[in-house]
C-alpha positions as MATLAB code, in Angstrom:
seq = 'XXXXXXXXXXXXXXXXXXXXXXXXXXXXXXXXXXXXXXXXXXXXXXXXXXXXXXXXXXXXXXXXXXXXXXXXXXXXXXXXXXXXXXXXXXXXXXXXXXXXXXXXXXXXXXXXXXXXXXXXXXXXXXXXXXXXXXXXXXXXXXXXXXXXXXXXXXXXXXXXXXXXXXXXXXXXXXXXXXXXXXXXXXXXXXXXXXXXXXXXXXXXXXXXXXXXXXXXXXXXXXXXXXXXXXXXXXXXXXXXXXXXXXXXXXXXXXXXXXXXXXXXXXXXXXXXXXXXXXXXXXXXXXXXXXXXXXXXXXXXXXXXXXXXXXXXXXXXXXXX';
ca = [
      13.341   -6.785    7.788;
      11.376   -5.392   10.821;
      14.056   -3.654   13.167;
      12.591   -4.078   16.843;
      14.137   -2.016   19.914;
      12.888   -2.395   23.448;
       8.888   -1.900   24.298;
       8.253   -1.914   20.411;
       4.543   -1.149   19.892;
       3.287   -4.910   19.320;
       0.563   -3.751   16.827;
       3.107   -1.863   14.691;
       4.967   -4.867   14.213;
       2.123   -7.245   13.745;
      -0.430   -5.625   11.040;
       2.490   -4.828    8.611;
       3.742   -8.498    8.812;
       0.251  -10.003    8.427;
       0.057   -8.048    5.611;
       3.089   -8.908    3.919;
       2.611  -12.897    5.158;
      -1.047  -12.756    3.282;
       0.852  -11.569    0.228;
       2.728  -14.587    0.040;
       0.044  -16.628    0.611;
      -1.715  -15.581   -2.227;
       1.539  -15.503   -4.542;
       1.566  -19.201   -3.261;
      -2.293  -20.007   -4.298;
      -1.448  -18.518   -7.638;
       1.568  -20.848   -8.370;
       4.059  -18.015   -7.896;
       7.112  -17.845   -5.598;
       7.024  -15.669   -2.733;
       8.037  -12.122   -2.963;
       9.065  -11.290    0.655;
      11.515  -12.481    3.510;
      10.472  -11.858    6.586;
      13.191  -10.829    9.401;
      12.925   -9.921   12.696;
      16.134   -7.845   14.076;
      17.022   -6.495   17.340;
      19.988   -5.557   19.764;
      19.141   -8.558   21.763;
      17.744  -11.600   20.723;
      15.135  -11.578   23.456;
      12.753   -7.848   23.519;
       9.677   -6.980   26.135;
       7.224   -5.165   23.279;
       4.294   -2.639   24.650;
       1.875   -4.952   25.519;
       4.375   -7.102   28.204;
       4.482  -10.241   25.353;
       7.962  -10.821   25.182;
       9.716  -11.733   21.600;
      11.840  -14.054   21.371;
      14.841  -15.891   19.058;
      15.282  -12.226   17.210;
      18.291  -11.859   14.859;
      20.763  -10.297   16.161;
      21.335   -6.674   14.035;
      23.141   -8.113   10.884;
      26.524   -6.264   10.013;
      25.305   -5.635    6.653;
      22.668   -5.695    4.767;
      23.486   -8.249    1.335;
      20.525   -8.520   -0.167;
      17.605   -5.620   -1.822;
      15.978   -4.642    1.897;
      12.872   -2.848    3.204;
      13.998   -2.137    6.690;
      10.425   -1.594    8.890;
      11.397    0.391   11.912;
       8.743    0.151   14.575;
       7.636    2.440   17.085;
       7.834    2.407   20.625;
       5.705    3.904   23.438;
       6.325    7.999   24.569;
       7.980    7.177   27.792;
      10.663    5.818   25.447;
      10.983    8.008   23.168;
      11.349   10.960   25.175;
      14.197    9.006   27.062;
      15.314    6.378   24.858;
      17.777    3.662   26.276;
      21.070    2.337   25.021;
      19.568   -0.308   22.925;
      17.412    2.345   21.463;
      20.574    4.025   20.877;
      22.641    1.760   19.493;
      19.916    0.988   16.921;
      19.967    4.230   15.924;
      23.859    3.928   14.685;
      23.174    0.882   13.218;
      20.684    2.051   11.292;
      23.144    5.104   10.313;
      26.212    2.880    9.274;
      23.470    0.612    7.197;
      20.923    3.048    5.731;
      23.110    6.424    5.120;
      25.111    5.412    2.040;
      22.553    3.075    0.887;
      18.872    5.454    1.205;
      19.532    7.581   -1.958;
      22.300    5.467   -3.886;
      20.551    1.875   -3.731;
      17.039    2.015   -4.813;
      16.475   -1.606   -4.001;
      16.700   -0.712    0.024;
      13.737    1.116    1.210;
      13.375    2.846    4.837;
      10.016    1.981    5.954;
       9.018    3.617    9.360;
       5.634    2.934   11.395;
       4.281    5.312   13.774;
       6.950    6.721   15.991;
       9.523    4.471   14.290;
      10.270    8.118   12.187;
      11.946    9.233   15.408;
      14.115    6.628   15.101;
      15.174    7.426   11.315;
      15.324   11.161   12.596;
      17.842    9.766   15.459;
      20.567    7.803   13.317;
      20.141   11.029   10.795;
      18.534    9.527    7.896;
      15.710   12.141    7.183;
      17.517   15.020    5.877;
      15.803   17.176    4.216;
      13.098   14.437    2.804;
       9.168   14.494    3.097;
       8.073   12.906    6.337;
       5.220   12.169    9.043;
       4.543   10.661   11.985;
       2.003   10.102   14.838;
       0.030   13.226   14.822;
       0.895   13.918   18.951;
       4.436   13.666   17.864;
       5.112   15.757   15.147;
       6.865   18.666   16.883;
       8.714   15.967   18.763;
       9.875   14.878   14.674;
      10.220   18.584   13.629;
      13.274   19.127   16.713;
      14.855   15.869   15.894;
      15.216   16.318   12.503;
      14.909   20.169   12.036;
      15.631   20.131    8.241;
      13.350   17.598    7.181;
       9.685   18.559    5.351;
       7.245   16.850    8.581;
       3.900   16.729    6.929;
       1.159   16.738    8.643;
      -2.529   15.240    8.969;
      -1.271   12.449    6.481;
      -1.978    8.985    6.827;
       1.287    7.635    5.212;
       4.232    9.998    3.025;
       6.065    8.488    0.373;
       9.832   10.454   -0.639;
      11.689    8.065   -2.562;
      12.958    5.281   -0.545;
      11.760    6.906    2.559;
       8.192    5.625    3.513;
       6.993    7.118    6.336;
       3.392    6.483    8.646;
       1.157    7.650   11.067;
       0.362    5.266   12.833;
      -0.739    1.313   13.538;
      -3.957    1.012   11.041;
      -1.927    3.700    9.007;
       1.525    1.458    8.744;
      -1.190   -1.409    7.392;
      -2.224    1.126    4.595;
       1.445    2.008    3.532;
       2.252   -1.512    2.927;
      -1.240   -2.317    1.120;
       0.688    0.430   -0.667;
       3.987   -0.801   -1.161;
       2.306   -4.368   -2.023;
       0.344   -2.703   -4.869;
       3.337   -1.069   -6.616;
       5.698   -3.790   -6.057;
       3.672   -6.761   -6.796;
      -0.164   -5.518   -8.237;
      -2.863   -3.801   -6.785;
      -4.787   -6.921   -7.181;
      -2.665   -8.246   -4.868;
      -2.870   -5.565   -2.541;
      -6.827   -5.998   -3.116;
      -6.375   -9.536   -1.785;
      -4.525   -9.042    1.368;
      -6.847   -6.006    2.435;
      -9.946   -8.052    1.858;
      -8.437  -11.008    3.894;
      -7.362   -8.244    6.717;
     -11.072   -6.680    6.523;
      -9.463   -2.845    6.370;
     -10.034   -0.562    3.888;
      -8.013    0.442    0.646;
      -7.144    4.461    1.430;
      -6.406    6.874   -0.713;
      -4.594   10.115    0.596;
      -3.606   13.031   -0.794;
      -0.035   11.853   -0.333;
      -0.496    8.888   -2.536;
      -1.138    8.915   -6.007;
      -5.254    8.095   -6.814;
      -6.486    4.542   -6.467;
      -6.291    3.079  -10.303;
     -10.070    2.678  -11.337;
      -8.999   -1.483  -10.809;
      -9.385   -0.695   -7.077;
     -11.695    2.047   -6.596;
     -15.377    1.422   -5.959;
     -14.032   -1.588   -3.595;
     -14.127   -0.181   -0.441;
     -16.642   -1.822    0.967;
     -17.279   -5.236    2.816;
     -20.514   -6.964    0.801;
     -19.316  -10.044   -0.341;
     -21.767  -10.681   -3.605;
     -21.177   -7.356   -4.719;
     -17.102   -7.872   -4.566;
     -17.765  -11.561   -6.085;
     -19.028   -9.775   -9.439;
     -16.411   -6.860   -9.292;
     -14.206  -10.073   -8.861;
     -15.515  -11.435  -12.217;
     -15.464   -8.614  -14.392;
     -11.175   -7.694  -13.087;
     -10.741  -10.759  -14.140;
     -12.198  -11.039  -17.746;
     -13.422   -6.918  -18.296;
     -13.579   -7.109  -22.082;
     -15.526  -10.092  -21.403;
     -19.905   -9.224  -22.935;
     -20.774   -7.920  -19.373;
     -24.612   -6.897  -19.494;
     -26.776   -6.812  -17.001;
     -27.691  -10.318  -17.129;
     -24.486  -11.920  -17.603;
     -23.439   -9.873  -13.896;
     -26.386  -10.879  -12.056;
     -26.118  -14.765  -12.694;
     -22.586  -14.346  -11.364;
     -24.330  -12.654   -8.337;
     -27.324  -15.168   -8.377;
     -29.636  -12.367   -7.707;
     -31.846  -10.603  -10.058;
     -29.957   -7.665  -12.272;
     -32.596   -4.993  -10.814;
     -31.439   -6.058   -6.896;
     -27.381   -6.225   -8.027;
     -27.968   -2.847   -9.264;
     -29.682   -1.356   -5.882;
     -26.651   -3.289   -4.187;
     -23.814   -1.684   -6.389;
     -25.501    1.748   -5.547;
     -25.517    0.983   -1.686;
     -22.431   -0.640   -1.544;
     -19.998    0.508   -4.449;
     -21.661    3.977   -5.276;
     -21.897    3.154   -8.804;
     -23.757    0.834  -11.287;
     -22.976   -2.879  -12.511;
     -22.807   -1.460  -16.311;
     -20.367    1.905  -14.749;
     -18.233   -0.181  -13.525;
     -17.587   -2.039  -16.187;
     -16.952    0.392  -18.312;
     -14.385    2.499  -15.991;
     -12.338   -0.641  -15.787;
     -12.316   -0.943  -19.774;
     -11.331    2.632  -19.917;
      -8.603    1.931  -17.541;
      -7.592   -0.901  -20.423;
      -8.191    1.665  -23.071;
      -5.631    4.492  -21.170;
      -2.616    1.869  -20.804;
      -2.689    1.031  -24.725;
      -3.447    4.193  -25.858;
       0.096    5.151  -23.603;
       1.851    2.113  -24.881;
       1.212    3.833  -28.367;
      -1.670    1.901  -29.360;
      -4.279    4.117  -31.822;
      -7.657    4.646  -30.492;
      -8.839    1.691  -32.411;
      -6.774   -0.439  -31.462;
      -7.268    0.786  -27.765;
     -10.800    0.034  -28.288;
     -10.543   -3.522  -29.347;
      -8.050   -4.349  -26.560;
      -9.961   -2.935  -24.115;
     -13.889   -4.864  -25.080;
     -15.287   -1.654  -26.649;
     -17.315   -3.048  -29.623;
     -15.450    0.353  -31.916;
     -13.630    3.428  -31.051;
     -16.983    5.375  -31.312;
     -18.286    3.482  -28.170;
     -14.647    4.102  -26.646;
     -14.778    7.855  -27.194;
     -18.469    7.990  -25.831;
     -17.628    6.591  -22.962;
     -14.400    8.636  -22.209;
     -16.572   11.900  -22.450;
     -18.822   10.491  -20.167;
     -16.341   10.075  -17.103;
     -13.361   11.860  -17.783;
     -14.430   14.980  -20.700;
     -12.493   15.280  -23.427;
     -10.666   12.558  -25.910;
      -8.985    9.031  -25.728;
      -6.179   11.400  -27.002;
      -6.003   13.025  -23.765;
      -4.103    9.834  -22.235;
      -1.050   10.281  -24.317;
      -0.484   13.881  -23.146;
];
């Protein structure tokens, strides 16, 4: 549910949605329902946003919220903010009657916030003492309205339970790849970023990309066709001949484009993807045997080999 106030920043609104809308699609394509609703809420059914495009036919701000709900608050230009109007206003108690008793007690509503759209959380009191961020130009702008809460800084998107909170426009597009990912897959996520041409990002506020997505940030279509292939079927006999005809190159040119392009070889990849396989059934209390066959390692020898190789240590090490 995207909560819209006067002069909303039309890009804030817009690159979250598509995002979300693309997920759906491909939930579609894959015979599966669709996972989100989109709603578009206001004081007034009719709102000017940044740009002069007016919206129109907005839902009126329910009077409660009946159903699990991310609510997406979106920013609005710094003239408004540093004198925001009644509509602004009222918003912000809305959002206070809706989100207080609900933000730490019902995990199934999340508090999304894009850009500025913190200031509004930080007006209707639903920060606290929670991990935060905004724009970087407004920061000590956050820090006075909400004096208690943790405002991080030089972050592209901060995650504190069922607060979500951005930086900014390309940033509020990365905390939903985000949200997509752990709510749905980070295949999916994949998907929708690839469609939207933006990058994957990893911060040091989010966890680290699992090895399914790293290596993909990058825009050459053969070498994401292969990559492709192997998330599909990884314990699948991947050699070097067996990538390339998927590629329709030679194997000696896919590997020159895999450097360039993904930073790593055809046969690396592989095998960090099968480790990946190996780590979740060696944690779902498979042994290292077992581990190995599930994952396309031809014995647990091979499997401990390559675990030395990119991470030190044992298979063991996963279940610690």
């Amino acid at each position: 549910m995207f909560v819209l106030t006067p002069r909303s920043l039309l890009l804030d609104l817009a690159g979250p949605a598509e995002a979300l809308r693309l997920a759906n699609v491909h939930l579609q394509h894959a015979g599966r329902a669709p996972r989100f609703r989109l709603r578009y809420v206001a004081p007034a059914a009719r709102l000017e946003t940044s740009v002069g495009v007016e919206l129109a036919n907005l839902e009126r701000l329910p009077d409660a919220l009946t159903a699990p709900t991310w609510l997406m608050l979106i920013g609005q230009p710094r003239a408004m903010l540093a004198r925001p109007d009644d509509a602004t206003l009222a918003t912000a108690r809305w959002l206070e009657r809706q989100m207080q008793p609900r933000l730490d007690a019902s995990p199934e509503h999340r508090l999304v916030t894009i850009c500025s759209g913190t200031l509004l959380a930080a007006r209707a009191g639903l920060l606290g003492t929670r991990r935060c961020t905004t724009h970087h130009t407004l920061l000590d702008r956050l820090r006075v309205l909400a004096p208690r809460a943790d405002v991080v800084d030089n972050r592209v998107f901060v995650l504190d339970g069922t607060l979500a909170s951005s930086a900014g426009v390309t940033a509020g597009i990365d905390l939903v790849l985000h949200l997509i990912a752990s709510t749905c897959s980070e295949s999916l996520a994949l998907a929708v970023a690839q469609d939207m041409v933006v990058y994957l990002r990893r911060t040091p506020a989010d966890p680290e990309l699992s090895p399914m997505l790293a290596h993909r940030h990058h825009l050459h279509a053969v070498v994401h066709r292969v990559q492709d292939a192997i998330s599909a079927r990884p314990t699948d006999d991947w050699d070097a001949r067996a990538m390339a005809s998927v590629a329709n190159v030679s194997a000696r040119h896919l590997g020159r484009l895999f450097a360039r392009h993904a930073g790593i070889s055809p046969l690396h990849y592989v095998e960090s993807l099968r480790l990946e396989l190996a780590r979740q059934a060696l944690r779902g209390g498979a042994t290292v045997t077992l581990a190995a066959e599930a994952a396309g390692f031809h014995s647990d020898l091979q499997l401990r080999r390559a675990w030395r190789r990119h991470h030190g240590g044992s298979p063991r090490d996963a279940t610690r």
